[in-house]
N, C-alpha and C positions, 0 to 999 in steps of 0.2 A: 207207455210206461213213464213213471215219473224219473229225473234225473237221477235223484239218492237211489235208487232200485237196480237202475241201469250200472253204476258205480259199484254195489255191493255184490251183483254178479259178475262184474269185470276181477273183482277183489278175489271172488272164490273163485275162479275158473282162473286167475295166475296163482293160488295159493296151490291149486290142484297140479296143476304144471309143474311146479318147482318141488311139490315131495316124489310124483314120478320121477322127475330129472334124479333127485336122490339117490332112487333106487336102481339106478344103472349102475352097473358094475364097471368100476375104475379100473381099464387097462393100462396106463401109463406109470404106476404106480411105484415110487420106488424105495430103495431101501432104509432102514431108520427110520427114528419114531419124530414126530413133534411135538415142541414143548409143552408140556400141560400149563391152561391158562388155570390162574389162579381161582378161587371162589370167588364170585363177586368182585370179581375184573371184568369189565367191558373194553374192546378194541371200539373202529370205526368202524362202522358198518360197510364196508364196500368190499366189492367181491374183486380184487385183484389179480385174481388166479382161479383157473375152472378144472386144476388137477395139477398131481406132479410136473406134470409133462411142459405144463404152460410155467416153469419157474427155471432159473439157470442152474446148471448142474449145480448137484452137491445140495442142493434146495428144495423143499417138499411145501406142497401149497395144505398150509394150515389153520385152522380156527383162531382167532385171535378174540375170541368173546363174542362176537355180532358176528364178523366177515369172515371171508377170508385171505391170507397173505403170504407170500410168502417168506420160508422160515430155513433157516440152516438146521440141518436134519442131524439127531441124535442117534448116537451108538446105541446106547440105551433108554429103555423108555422111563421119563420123567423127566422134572427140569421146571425151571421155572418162568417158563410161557413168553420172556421177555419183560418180566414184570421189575420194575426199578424201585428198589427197598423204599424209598423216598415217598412214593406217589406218587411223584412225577412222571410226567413223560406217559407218550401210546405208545404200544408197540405194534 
């Protein structure tokens, strides 16, 4: 097999893994909502957290546009993602 071929089945066979991994149901999961990211806000992509459970109390592991991180967890749901009026700043 050539390089590129070897490469794009390595690509599909982690892409396949990680919507399985999705689909397992979240026991650690706790209570509160997290912030909605905004439209067309992107975070960093990096997965800093693999559920509630792996964040310090009071803390839920949430989306932040690409990744995920975690987030001080909301009474109710909505909110604004972290997002800083300016532009500036990741959250």
């Amino acid at each position: 097999m050539k390089t590129g071929t070897v490469f794009v089945l390595v690509a599909f066979i982690a892409v396949g893994m990680e919507m399985a991994y999705a689909r397992i149901p979240i026991k650690d999961q706790r209570p509160g909502f997290c912030p909605e990211v905004p439209k067309g806000t992107f975070g960093i992509c990096i997965e800093s957290c693999s559920g509630d459970g792996s964040c310090p109390k009071g803390m839920k592991c949430c989306s932040n546009g690409c990744g995920h991180v975690c987030k001080t967890a909301l009474r109710v749901k909505g909110g604004s993602g972290g997002h800083v009026e300016d532009g500036q700043g990741v959250y």
